[in-house]
PDB file with SEQRES, HELIX, SHEET and CRYST1 records, atoms N, CA, C and O in Angstrom:
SEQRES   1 A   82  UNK UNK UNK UNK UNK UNK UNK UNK UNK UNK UNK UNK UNK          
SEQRES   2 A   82  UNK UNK UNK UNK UNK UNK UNK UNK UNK UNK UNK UNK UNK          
SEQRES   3 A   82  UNK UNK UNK UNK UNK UNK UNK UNK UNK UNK UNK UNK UNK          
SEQRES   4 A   82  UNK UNK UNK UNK UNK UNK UNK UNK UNK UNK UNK UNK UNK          
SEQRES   5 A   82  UNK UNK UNK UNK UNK UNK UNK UNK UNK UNK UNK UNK UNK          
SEQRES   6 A   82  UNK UNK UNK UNK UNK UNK UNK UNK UNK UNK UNK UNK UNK          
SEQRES   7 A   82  UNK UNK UNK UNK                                              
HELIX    1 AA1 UNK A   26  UNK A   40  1                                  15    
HELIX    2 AA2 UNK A   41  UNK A   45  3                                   5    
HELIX    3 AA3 UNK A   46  UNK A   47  1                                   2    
HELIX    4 AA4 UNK A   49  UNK A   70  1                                  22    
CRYST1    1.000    1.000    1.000  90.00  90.00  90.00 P 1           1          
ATOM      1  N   UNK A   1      31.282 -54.711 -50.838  1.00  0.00           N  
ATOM      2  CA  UNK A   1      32.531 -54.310 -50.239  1.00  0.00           C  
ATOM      3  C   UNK A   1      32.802 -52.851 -50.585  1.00  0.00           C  
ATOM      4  O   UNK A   1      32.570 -52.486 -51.738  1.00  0.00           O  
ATOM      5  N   UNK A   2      33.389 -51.771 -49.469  1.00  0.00           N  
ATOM      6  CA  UNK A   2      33.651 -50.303 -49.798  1.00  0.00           C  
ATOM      7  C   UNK A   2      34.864 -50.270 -50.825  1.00  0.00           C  
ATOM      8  O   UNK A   2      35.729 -51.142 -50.897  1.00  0.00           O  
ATOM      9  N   UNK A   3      34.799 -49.266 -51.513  1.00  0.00           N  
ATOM     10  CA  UNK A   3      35.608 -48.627 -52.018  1.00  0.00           C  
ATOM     11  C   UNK A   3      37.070 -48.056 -51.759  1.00  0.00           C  
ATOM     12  O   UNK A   3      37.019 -46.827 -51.811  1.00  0.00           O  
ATOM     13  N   UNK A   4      38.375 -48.524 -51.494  1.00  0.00           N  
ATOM     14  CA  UNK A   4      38.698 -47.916 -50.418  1.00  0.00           C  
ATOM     15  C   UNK A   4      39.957 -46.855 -51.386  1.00  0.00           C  
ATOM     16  O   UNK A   4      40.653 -46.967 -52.396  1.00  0.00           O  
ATOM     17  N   UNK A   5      39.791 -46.262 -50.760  1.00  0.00           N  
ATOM     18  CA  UNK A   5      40.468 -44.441 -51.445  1.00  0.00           C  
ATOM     19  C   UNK A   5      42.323 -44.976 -51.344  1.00  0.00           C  
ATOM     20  O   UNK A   5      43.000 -45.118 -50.326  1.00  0.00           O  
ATOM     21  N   UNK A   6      42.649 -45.135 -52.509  1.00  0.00           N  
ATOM     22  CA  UNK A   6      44.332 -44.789 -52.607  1.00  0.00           C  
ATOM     23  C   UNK A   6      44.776 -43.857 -51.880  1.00  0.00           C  
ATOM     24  O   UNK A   6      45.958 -43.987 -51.561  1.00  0.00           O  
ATOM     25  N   UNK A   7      44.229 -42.929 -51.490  1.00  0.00           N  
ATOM     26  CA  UNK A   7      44.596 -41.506 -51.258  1.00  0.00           C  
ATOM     27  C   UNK A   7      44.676 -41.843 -49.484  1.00  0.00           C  
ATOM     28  O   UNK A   7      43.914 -42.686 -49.010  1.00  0.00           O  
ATOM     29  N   UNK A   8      45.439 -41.267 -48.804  1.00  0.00           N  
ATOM     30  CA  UNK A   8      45.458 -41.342 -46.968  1.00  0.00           C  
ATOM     31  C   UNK A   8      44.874 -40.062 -46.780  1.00  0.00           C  
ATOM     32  O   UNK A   8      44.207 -39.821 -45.774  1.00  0.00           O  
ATOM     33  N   UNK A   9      45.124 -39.014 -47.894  1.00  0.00           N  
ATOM     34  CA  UNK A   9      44.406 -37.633 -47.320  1.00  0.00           C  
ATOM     35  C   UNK A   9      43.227 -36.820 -48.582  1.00  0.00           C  
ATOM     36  O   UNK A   9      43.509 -35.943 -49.399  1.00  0.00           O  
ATOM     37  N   UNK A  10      42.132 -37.380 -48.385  1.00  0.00           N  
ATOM     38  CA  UNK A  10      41.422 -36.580 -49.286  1.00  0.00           C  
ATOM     39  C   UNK A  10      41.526 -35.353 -49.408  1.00  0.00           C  
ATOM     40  O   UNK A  10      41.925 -34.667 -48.468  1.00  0.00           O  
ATOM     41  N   UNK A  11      41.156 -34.778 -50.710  1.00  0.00           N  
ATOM     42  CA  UNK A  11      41.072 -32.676 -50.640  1.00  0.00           C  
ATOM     43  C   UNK A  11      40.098 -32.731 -49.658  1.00  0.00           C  
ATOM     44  O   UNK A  11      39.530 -33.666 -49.094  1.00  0.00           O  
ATOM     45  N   UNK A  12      40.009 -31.175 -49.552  1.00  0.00           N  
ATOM     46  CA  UNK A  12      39.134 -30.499 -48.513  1.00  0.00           C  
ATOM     47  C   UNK A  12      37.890 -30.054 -49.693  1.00  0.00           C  
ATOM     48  O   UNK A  12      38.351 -29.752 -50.794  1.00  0.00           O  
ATOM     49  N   UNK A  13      36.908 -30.013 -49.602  1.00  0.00           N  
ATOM     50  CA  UNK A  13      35.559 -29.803 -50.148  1.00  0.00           C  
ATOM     51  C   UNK A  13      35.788 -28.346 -50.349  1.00  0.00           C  
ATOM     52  O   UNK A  13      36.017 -28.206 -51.550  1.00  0.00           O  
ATOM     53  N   UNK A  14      35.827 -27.384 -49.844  1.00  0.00           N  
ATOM     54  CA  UNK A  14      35.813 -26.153 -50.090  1.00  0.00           C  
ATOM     55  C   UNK A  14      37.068 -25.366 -50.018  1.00  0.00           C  
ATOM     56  O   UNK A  14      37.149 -25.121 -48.814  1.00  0.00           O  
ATOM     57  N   UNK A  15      38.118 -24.813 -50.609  1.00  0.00           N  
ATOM     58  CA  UNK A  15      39.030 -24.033 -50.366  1.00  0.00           C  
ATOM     59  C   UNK A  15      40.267 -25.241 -51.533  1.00  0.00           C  
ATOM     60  O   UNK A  15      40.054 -25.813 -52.602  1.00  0.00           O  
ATOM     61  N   UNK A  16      41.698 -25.161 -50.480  1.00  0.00           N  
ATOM     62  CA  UNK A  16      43.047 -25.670 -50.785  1.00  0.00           C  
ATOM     63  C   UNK A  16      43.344 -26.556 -50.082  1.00  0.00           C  
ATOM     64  O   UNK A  16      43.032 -26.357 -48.908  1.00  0.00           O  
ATOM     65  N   UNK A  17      43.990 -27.791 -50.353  1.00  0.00           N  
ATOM     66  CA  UNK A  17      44.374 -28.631 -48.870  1.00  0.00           C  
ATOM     67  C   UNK A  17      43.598 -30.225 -48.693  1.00  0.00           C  
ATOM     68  O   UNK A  17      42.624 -30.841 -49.127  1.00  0.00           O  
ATOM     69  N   UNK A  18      44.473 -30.360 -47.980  1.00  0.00           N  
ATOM     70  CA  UNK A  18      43.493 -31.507 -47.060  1.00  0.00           C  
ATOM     71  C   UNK A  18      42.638 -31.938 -46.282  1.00  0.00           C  
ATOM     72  O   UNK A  18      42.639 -31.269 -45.249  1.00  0.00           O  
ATOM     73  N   UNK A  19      42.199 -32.415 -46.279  1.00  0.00           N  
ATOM     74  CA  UNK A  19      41.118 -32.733 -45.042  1.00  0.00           C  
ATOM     75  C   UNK A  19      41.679 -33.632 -43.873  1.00  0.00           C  
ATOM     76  O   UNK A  19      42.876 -33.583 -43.590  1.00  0.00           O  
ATOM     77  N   UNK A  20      40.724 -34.527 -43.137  1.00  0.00           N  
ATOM     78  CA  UNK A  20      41.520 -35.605 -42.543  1.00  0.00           C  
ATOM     79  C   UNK A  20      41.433 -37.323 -43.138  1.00  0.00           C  
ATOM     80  O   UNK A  20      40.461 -37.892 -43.636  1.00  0.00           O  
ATOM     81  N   UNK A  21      42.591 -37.772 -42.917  1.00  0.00           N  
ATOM     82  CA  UNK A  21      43.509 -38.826 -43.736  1.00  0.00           C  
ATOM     83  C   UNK A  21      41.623 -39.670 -43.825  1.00  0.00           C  
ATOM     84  O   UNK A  21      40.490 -39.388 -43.433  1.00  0.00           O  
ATOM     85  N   UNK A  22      42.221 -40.634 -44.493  1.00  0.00           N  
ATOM     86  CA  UNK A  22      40.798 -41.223 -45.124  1.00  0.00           C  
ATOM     87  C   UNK A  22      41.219 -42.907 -44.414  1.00  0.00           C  
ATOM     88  O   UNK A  22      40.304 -43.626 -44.013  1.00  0.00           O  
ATOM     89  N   UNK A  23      42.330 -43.254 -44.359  1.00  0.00           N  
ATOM     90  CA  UNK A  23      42.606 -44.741 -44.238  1.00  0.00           C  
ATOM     91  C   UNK A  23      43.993 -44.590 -42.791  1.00  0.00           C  
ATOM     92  O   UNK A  23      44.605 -43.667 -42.254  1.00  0.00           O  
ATOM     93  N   UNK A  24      43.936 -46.100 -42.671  1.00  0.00           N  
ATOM     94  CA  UNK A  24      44.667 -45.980 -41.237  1.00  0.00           C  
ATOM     95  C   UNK A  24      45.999 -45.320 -41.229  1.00  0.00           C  
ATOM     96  O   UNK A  24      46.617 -44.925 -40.241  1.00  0.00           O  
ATOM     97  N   UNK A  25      46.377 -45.257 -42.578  1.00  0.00           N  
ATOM     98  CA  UNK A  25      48.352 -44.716 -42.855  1.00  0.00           C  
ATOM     99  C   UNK A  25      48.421 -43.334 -42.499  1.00  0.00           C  
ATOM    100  O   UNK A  25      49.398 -42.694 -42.112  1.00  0.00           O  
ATOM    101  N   UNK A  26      47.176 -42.946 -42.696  1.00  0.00           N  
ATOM    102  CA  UNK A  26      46.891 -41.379 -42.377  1.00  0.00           C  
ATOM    103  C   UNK A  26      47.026 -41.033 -41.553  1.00  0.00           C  
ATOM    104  O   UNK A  26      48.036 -40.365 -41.330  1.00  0.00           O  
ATOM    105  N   UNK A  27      46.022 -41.291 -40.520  1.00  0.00           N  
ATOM    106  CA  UNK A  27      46.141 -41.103 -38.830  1.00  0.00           C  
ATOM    107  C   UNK A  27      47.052 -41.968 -38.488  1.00  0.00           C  
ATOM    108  O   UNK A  27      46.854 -42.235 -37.303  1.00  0.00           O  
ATOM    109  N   UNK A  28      48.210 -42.721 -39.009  1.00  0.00           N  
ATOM    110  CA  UNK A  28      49.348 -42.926 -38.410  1.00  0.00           C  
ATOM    111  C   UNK A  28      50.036 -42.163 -38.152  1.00  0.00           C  
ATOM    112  O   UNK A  28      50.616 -41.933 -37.091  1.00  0.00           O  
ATOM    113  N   UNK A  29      50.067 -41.424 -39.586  1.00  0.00           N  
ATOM    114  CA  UNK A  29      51.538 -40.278 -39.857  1.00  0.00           C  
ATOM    115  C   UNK A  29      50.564 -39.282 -38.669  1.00  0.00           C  
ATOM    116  O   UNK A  29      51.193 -38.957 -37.662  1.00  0.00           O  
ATOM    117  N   UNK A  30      49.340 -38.886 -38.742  1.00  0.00           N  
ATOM    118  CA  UNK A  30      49.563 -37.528 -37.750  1.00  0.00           C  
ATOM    119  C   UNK A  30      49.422 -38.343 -36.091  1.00  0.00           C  
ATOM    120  O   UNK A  30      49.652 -37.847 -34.988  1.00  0.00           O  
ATOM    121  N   UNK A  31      49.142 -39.190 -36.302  1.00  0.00           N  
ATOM    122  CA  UNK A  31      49.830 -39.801 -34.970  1.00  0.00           C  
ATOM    123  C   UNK A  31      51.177 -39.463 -34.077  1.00  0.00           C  
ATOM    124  O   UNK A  31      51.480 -38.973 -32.989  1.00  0.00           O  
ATOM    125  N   UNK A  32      51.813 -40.072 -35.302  1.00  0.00           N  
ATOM    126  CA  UNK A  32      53.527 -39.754 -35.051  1.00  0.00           C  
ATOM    127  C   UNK A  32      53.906 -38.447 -34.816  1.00  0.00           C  
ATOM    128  O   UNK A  32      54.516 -38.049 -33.824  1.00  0.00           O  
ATOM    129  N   UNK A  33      53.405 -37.580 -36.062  1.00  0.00           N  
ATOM    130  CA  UNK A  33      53.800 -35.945 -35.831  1.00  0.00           C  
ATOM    131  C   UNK A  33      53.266 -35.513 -35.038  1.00  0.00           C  
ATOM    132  O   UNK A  33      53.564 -34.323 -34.940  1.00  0.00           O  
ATOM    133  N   UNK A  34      52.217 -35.976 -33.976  1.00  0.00           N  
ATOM    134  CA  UNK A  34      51.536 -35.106 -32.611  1.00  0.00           C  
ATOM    135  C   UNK A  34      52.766 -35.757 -32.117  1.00  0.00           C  
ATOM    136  O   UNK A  34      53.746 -35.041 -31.907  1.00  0.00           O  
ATOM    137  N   UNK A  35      52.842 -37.188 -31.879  1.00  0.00           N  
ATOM    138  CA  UNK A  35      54.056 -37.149 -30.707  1.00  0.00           C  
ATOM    139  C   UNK A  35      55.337 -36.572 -30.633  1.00  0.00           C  
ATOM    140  O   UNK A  35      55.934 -36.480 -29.561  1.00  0.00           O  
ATOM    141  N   UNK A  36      55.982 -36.018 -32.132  1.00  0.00           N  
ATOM    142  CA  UNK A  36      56.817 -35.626 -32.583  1.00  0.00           C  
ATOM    143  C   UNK A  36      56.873 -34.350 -31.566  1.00  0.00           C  
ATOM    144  O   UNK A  36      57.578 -33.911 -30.658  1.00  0.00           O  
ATOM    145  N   UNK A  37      55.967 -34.108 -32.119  1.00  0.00           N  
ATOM    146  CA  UNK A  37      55.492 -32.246 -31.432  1.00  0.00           C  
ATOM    147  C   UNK A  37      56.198 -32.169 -30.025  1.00  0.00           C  
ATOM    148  O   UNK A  37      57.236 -31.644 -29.622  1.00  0.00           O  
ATOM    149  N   UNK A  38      54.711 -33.277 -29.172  1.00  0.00           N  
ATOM    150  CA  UNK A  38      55.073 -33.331 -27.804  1.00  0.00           C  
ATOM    151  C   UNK A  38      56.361 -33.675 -27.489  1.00  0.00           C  
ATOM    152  O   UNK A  38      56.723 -32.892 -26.611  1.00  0.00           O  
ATOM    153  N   UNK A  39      57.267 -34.469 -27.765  1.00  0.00           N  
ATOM    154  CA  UNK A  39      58.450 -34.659 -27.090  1.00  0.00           C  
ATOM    155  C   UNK A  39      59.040 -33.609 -27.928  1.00  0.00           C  
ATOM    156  O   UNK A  39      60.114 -33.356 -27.381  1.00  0.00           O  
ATOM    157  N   UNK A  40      58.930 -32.966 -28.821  1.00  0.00           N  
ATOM    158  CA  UNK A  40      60.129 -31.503 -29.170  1.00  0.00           C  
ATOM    159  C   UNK A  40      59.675 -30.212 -27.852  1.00  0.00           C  
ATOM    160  O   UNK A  40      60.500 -29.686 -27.104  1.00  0.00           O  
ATOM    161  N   UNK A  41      58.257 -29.945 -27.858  1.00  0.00           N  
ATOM    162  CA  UNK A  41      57.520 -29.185 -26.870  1.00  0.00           C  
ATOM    163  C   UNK A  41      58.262 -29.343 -25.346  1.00  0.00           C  
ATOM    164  O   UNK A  41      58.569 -28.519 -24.484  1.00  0.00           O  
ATOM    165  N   UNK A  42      58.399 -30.871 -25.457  1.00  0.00           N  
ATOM    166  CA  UNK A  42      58.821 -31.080 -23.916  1.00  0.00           C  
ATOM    167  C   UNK A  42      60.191 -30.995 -23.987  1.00  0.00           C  
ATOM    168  O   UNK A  42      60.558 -30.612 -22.877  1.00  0.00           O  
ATOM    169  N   UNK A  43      60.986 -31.126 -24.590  1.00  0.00           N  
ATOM    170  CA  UNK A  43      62.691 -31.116 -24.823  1.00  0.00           C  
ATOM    171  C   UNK A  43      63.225 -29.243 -24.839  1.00  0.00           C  
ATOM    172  O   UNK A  43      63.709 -28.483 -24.002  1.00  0.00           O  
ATOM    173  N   UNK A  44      62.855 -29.142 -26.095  1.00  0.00           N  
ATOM    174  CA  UNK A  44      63.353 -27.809 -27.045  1.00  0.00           C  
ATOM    175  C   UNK A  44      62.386 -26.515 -26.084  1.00  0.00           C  
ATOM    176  O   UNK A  44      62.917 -25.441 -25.802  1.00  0.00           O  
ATOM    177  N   UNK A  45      60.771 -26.884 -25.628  1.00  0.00           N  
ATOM    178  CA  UNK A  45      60.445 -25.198 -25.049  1.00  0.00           C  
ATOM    179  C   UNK A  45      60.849 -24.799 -24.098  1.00  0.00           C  
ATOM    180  O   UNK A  45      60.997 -23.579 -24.164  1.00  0.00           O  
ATOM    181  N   UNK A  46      61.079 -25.149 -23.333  1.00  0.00           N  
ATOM    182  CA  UNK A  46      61.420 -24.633 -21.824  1.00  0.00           C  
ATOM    183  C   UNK A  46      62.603 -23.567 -21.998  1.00  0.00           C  
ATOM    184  O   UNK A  46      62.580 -22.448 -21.486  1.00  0.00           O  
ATOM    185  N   UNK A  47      63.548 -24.025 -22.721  1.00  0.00           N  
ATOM    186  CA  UNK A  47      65.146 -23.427 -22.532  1.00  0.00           C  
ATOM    187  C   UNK A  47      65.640 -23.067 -24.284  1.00  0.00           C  
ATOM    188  O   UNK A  47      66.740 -22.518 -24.348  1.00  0.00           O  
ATOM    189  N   UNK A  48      65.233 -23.216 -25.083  1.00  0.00           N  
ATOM    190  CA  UNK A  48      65.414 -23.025 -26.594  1.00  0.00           C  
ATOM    191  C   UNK A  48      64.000 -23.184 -27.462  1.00  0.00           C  
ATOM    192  O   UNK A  48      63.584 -24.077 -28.200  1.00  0.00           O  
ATOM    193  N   UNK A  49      63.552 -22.129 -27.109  1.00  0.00           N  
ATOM    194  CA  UNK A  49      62.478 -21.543 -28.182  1.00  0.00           C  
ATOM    195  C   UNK A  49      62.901 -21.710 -29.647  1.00  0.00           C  
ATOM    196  O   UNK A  49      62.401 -22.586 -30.352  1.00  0.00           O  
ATOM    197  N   UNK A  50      63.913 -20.776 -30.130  1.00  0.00           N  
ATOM    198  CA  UNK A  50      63.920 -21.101 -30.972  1.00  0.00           C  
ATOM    199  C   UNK A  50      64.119 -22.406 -32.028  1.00  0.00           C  
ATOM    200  O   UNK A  50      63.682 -22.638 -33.155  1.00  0.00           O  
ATOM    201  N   UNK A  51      64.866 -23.030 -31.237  1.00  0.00           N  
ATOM    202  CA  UNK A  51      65.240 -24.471 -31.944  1.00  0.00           C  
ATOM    203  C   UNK A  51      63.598 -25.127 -31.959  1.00  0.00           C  
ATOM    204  O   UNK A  51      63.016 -25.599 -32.936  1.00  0.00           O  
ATOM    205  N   UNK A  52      63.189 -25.016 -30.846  1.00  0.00           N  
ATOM    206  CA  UNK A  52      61.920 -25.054 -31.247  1.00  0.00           C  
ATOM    207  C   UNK A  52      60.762 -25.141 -32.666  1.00  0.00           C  
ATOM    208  O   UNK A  52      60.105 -26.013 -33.234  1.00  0.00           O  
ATOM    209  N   UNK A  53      61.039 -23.425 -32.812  1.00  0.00           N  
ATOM    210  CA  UNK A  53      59.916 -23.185 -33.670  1.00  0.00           C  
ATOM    211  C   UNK A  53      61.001 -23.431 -35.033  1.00  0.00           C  
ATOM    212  O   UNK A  53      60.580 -22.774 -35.985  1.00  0.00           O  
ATOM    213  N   UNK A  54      61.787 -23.901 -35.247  1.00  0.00           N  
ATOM    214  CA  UNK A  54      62.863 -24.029 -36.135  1.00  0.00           C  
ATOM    215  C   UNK A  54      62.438 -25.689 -36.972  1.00  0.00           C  
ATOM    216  O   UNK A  54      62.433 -26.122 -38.124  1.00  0.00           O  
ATOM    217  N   UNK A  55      62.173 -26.121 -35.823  1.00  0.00           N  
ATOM    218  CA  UNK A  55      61.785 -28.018 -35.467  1.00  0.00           C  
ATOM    219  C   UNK A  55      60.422 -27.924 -36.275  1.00  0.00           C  
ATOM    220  O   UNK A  55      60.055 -28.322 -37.381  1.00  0.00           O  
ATOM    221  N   UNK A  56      59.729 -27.090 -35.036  1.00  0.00           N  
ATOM    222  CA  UNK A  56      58.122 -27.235 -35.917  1.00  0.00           C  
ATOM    223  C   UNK A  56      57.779 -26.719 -37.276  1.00  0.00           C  
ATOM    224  O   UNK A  56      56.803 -26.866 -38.011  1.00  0.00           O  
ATOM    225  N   UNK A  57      59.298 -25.839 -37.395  1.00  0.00           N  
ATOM    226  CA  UNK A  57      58.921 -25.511 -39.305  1.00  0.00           C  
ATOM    227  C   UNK A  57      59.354 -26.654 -40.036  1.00  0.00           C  
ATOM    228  O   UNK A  57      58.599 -26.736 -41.004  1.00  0.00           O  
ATOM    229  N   UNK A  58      60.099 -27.478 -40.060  1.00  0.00           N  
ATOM    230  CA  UNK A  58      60.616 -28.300 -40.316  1.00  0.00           C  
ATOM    231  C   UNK A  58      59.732 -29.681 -40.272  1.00  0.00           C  
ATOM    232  O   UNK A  58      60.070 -30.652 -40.949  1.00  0.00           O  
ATOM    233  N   UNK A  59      58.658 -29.696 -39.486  1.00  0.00           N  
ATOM    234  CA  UNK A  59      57.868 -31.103 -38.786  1.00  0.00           C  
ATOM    235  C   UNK A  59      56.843 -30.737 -39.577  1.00  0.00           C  
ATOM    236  O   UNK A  59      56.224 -31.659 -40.108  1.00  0.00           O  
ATOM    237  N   UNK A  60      56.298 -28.976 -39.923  1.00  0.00           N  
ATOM    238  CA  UNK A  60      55.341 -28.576 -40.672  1.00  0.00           C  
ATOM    239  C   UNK A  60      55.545 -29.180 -42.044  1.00  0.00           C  
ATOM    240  O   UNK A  60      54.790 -29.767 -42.818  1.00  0.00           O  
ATOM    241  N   UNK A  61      56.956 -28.802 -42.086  1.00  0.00           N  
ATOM    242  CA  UNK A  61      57.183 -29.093 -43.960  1.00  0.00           C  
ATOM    243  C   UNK A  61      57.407 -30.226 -44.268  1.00  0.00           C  
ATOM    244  O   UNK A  61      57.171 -30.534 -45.436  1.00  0.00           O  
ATOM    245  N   UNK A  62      57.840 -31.058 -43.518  1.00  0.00           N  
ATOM    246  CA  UNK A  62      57.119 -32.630 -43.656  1.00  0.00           C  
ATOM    247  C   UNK A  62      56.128 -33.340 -43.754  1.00  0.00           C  
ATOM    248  O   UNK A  62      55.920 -34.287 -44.514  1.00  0.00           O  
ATOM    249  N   UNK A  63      55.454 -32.857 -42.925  1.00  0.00           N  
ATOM    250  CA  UNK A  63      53.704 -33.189 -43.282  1.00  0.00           C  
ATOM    251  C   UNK A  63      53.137 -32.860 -44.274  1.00  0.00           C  
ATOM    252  O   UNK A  63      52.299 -33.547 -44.859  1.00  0.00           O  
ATOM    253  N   UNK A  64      53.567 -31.623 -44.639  1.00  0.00           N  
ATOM    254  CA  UNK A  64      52.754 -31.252 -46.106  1.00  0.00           C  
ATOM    255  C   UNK A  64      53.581 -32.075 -47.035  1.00  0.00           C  
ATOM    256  O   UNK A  64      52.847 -32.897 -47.582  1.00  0.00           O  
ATOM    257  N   UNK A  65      55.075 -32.201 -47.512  1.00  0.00           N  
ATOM    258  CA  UNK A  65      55.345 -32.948 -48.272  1.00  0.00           C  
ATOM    259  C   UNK A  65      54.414 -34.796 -48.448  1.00  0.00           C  
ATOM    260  O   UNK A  65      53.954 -35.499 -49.348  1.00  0.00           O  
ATOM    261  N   UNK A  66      54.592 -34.837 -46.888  1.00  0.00           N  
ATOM    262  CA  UNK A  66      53.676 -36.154 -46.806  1.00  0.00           C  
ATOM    263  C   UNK A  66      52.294 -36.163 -47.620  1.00  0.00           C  
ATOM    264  O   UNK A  66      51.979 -36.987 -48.479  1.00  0.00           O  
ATOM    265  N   UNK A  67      51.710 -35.325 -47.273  1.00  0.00           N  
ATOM    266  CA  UNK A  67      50.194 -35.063 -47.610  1.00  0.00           C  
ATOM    267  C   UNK A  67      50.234 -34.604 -49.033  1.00  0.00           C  
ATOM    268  O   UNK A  67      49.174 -34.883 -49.594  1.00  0.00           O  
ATOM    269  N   UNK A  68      51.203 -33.915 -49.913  1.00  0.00           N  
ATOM    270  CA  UNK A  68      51.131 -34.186 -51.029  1.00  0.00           C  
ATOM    271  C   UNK A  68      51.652 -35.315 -51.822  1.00  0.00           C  
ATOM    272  O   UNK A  68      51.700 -35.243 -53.050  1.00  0.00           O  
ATOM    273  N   UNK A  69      52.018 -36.284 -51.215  1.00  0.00           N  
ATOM    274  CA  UNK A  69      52.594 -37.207 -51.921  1.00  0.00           C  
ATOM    275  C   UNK A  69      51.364 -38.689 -51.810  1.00  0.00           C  
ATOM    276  O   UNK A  69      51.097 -39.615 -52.576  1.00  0.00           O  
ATOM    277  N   UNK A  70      50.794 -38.205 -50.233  1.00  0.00           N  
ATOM    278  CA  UNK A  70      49.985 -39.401 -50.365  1.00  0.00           C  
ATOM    279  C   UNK A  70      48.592 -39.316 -50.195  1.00  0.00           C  
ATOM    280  O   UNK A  70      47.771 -40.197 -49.941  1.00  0.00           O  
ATOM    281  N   UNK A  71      48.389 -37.381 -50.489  1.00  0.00           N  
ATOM    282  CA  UNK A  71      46.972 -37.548 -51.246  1.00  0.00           C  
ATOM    283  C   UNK A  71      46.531 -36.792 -52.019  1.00  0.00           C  
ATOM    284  O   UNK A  71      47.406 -36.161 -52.613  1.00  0.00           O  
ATOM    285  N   UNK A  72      45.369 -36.523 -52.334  1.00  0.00           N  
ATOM    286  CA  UNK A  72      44.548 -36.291 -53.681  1.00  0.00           C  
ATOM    287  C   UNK A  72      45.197 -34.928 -54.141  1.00  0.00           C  
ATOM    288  O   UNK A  72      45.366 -33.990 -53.361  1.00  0.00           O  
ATOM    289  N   UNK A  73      45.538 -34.901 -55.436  1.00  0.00           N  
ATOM    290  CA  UNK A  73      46.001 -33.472 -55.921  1.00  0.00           C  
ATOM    291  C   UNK A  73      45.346 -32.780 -55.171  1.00  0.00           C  
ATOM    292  O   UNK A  73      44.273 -33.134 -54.683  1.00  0.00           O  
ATOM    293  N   UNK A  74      46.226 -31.064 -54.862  1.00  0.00           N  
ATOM    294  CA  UNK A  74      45.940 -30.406 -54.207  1.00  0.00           C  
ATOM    295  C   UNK A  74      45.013 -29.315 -55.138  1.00  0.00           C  
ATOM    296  O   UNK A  74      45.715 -28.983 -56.093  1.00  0.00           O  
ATOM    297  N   UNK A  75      43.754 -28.678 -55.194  1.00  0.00           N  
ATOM    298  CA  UNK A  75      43.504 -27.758 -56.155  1.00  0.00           C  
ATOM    299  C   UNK A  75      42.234 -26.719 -55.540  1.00  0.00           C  
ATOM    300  O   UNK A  75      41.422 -27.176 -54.735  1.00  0.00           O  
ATOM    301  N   UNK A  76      42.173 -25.489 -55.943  1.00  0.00           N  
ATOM    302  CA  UNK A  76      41.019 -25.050 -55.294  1.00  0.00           C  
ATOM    303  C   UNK A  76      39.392 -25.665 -55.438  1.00  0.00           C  
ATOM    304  O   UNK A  76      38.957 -25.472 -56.573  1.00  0.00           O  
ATOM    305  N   UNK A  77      38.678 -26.176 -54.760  1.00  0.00           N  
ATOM    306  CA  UNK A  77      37.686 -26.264 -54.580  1.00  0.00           C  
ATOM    307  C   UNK A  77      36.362 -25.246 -54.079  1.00  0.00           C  
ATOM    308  O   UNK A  77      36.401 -24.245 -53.365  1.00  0.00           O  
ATOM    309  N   UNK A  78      35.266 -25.870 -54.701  1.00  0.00           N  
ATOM    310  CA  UNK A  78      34.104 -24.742 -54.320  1.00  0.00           C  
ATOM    311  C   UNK A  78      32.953 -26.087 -53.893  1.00  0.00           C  
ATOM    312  O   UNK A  78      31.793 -25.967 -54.287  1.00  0.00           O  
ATOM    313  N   UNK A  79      33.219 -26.925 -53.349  1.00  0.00           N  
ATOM    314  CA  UNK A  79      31.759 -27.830 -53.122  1.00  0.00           C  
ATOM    315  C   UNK A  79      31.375 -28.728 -54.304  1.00  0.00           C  
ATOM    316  O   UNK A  79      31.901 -28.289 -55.327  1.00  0.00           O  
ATOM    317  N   UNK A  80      30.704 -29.741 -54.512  1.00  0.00           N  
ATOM    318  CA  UNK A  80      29.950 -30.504 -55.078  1.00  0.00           C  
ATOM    319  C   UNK A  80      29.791 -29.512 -56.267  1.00  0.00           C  
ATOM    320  O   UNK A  80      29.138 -28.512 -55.969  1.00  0.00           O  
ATOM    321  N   UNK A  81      30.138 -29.554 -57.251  1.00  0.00           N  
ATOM    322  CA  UNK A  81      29.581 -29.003 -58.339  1.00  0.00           C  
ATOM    323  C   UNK A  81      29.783 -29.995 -59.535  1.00  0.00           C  
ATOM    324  O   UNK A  81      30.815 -30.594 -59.837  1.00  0.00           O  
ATOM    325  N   UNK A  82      28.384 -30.034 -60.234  1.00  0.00           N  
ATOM    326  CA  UNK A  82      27.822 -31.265 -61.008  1.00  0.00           C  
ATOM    327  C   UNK A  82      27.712 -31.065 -62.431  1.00  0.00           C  
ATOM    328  O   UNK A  82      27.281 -31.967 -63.150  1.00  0.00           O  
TER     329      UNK A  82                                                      
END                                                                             
């Protein structure tokens, strides 16, 4: 039987950050926040830009709160090193 990762968002192998989610809770949440997007995109661009990009700072800083809470400490990486 696999191993299965606590974590929804593994680090990224090289650099800061995340990668993509590892288990289904993961690609839920960016599920949701693409649709989030699209219906703000389709509401807020046409006629209020700014509320807009106001939204998507806001939808940004949620996700990352998400992604640090439900995965792997965040730290610089350089690759496989043994």
């Amino acid at each position: 039987m696999a191993k299965i990762s606590p974590y929804w968002f593994p680090a990224k192998r090289y650099g800061w950050g995340w990668g993509p989610p590892a288990v289904w809770q993961g690609w839920a949440v960016l599920a949701v926040w693409f649709a989030a997007l699209s219906i703000a995109a389709f509401a807020y661009l046409p006629r209020r830009p700014v509320v807009f990009q106001l939204l998507v700072a806001v939808m940004v800083l949620a996700l990352i709160l998400v992604c640090y809470a439900k995965g792997e400490p965040p730290s610089w990486r350089w690759g496989d090193r043994k």
